[in-house]
C-alpha positions in Angstrom: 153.7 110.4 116.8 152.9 108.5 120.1 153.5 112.1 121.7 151.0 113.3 119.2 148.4 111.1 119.7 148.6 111.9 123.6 148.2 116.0 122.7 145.2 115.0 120.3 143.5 112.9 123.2 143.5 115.6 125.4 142.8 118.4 123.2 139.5 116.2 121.5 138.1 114.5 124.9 136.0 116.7 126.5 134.2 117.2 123.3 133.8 113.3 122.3 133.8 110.1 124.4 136.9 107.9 123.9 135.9 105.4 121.6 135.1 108.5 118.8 138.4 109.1 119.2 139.7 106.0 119.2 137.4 105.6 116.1 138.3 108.9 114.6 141.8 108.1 115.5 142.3 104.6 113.9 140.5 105.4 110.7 143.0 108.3 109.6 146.0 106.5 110.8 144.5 103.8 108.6 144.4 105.7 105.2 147.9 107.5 106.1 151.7 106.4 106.0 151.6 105.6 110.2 151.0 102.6 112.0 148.7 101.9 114.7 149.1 99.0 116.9 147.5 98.7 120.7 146.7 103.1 120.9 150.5 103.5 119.5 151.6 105.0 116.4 155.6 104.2 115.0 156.7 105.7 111.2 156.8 103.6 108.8 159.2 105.7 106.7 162.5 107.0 108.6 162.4 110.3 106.9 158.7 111.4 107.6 159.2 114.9 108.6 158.0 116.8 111.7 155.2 118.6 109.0 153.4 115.6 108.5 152.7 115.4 112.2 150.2 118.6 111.4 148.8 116.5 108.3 147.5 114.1 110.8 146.0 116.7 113.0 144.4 118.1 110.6 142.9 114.9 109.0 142.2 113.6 112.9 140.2 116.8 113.7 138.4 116.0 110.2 138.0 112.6 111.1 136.4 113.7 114.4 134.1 116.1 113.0 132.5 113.7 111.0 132.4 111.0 113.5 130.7 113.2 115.9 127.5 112.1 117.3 127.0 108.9 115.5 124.3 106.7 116.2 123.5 109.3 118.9 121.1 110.9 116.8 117.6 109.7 115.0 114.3 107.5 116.0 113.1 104.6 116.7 113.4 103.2 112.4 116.6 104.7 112.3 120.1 106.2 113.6 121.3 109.4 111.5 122.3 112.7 112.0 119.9 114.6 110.3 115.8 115.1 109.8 114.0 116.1 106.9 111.7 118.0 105.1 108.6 116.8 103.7 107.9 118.1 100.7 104.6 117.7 100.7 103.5 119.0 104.1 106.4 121.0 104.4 107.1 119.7 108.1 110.1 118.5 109.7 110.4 114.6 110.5 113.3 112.4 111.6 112.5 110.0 108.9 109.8 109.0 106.3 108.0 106.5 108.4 107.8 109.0 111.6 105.9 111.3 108.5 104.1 108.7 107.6 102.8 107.4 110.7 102.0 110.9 111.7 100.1 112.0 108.5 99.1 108.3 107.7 98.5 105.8 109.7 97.5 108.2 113.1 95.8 110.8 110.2 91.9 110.6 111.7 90.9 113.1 108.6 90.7 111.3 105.4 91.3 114.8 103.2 94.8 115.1 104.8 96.1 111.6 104.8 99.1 111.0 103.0 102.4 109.5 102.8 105.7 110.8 101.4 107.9 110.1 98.4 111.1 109.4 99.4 112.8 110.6 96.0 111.1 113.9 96.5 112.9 115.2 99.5 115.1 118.0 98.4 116.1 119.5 102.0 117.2 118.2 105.2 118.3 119.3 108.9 121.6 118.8 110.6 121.2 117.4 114.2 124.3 119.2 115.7 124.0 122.8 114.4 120.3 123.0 112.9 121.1 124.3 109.6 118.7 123.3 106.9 120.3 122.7 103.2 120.3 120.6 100.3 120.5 117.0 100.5 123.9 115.7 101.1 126.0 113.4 103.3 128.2 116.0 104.9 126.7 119.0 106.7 127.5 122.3 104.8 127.9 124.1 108.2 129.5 121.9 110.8 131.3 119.4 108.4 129.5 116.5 110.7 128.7 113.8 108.7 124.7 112.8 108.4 124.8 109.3 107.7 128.1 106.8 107.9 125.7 105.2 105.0 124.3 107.3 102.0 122.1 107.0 99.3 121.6 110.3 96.9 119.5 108.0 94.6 116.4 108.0 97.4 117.8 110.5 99.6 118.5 107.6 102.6 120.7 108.3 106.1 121.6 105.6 108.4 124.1 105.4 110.7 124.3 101.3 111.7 126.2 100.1 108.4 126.0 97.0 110.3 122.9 96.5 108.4 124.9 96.4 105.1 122.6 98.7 103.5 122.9 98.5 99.6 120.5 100.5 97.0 118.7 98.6 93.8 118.1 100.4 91.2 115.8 98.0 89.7 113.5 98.4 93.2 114.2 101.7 93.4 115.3 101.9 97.3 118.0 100.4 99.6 117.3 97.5 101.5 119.8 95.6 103.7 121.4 92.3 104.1 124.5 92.9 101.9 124.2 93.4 98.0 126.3 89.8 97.5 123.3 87.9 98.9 120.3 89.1 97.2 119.2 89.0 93.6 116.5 91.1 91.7 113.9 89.0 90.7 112.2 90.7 87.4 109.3 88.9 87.2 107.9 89.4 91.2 109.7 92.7 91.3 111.8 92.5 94.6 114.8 91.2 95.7 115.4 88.0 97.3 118.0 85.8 99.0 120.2 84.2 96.6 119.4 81.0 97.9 115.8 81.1 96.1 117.3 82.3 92.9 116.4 78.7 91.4 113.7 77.2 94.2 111.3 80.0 94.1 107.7 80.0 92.5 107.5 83.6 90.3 104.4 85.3 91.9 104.4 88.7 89.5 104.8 91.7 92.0 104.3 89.7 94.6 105.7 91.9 97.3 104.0 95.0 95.8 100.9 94.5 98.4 99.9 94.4 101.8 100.6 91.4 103.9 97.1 89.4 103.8 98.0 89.2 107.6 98.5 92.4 109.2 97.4 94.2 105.9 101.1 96.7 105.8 102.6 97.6 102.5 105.4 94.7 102.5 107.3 96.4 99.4 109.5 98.7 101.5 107.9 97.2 105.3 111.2 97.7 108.0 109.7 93.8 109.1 111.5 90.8 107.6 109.4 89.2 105.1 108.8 85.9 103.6 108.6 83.8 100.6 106.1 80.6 101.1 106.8 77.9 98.9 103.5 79.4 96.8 105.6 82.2 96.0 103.1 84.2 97.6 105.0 87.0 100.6 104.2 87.6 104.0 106.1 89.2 107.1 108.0 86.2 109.0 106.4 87.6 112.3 103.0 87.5 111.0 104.2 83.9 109.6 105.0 82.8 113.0 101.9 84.2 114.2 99.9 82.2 112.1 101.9 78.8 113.2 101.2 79.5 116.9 97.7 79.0 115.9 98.2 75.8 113.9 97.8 77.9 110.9 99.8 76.4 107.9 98.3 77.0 104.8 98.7 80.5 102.3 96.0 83.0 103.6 96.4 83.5 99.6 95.6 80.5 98.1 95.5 78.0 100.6 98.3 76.1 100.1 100.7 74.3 102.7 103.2 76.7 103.9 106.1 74.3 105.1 106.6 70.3 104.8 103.2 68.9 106.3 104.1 64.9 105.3 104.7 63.7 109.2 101.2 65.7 109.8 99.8 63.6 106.9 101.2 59.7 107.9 99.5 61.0 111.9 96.1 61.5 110.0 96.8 58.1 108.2 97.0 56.5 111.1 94.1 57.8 113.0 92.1 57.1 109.8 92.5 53.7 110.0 92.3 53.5 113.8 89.0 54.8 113.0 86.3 52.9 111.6 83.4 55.3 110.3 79.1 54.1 111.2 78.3 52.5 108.0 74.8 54.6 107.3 78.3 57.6 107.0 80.6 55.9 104.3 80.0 57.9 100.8 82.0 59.0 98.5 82.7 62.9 98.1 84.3 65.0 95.5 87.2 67.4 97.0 89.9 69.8 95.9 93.8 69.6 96.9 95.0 73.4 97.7 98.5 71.6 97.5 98.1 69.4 94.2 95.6 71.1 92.1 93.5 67.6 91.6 90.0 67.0 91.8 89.3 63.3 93.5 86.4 61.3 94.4 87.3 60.0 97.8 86.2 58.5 100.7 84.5 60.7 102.8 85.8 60.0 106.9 85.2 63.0 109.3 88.9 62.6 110.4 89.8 64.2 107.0 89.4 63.5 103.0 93.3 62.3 101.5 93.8 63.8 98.1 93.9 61.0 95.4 96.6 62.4 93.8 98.9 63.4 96.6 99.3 62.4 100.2 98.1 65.6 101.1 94.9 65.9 103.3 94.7 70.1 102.3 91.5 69.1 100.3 87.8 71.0 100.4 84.7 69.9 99.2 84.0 70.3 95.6 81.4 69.7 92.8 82.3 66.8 90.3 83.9 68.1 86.8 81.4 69.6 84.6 82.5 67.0 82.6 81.9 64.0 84.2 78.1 65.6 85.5 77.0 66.2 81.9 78.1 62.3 81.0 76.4 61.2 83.9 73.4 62.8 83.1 73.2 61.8 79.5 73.6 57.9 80.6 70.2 58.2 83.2 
């Protein structure tokens, strides 16, 4: 075997770089009755005969042939061996988002903008040899394979599995991260990391909408997204854009986005450090964002505390209807 694997080498070099055929090499000795250790191969069973030795030609020159090329091929969303065909333009693109940046988002006439369906695609285009056929993972022609990761379900190639790609059928597309660490929300409509499964706030479809920062479809967005403590979505980048402007509350609903109590006890201070012009003092009705309440406070121009919480993520309000109409009836 060790003399085989020196006959395979040389045969398969000049038409694939050494770690392909270390790869190619590895993963059929791997599924097969011989044993690889440091580039040498020993039989496990005593009474293998010489035939096998053209068994594991056969399934190494397999192996390479669907190895070949990987994560050579594709753009800048994704690494594949394949384009495909837009059903509705009938033009070729490496993926979906090269489509729909080109007949989308870099579309200057309004009557021919459009994006694709994903689940439509019916035919696609093998880098390596060109041919056109229906969708598959393996290449009809050359027996190269597409995508090292597959989905028939939305017709999805991708050659980094290092993304641990996984499809939901309850979304409807793959995402990545790894299957074992998301759940499927029902009521927002998206998965999320299992660590939220019992500290998130349900916001129904909330991923199902552009970002209110950037304004990009965050449903199926390649950018990592999100969930504010709201349960409103947002990508992280956009996120930490916010932050670098001392932006911390929901562009949604103007709630706190992360724990703001040091920020509060600073303003606490300065408020009393500060003594307000006596012809200023009043009292003022405000809204929390973060609580919900309505106070009467003291008005400072440092900032007006909640009186329900120690937040000071208040705005001016009008008193309760309430509380107007009673005044009113007592004058």
């Amino acid at each position: 075997m060790a003399v085989l694997a020196v006959r395979m080498e040389a045969l398969l070099s000049p038409l694939m770089s050494g770690e392909q055929f270390r790869y190619a090499y590895n993963n059929v000795a791997a599924h097969s009755h011989h044993h690889v250790v440091a580039g040498h191969t020993s039989c496990l069973d005593s009474d293998v005969e010489d035939d096998d030795d053209d068994d594991f030609t056969e399934d190494l020159v397999q192996a390479w042939k669907l190895s070949i090329g990987a994560n050579r091929y594709g753009c800048t969303h994704y690494k594949r061996r394949c384009k495909i065909r837009a059903p509705c333009c009938n033009e070729v693109f490496d993926c979906r988002h090269c489509h729909n940046e080109a007949k989308s988002v870099n579309e200057t006439d309004d009557k021919k903008r459009h994006e694709i369906d994903r689940h439509l695609v019916e035919k696609v285009i093998c880098s390596l040899c060109d041919h056109e056929q229906n969708v598959q993972q393996v290449c009809e022609k050359c027996g190269v394979c597409m995508g090292e990761f597959f989905c028939s379900k939305c017709n999805f190639f991708d050659d980094d599995t290092s993304k641990d790609q996984y499809h939901c059928d309850k979304c409807g597309i793959c995402r990545t991260g790894g299957r074992d660490n998301f759940f499927h929300c029902d009521r927002c409509g998206c998965c999320y990391s299992v660590k939220l499964r019992e500290g998130h706030t349900c916001v129904e479809k909330s991923m199902h909408q552009d970002c209110p920062v950037c304004m990009e479809y965050m449903f199926d967005s390649l950018k990592d997204i999100t969930v504010l403590t709201c349960g409103h979505t947002l990508h992280l980048e956009c996120l930490q854009e916010m932050h670098s402007h001392y932006k911390y509350n929901c562009p949604l609903c103007n709630k706190s986005v992360c724990d703001m109590s040091s920020v509060w006890k600073e303003i606490d201070e300065e408020i009393a450090a500060t003594q307000m012009p006596a012809n200023e003092m009043r009292m003022v009705w405000v809204f929390c964002n973060d609580c919900g309440a309505t106070n009467e406070v003291q008005y400072h121009h440092v900032g007006q505390k909640c009186g329900t919480c120690p937040s000071y993520n208040t705005r001016p309000t009008d008193a309760p209807a309430s509380l107007a109409s009673s005044r009113s009836e007592c004058c």
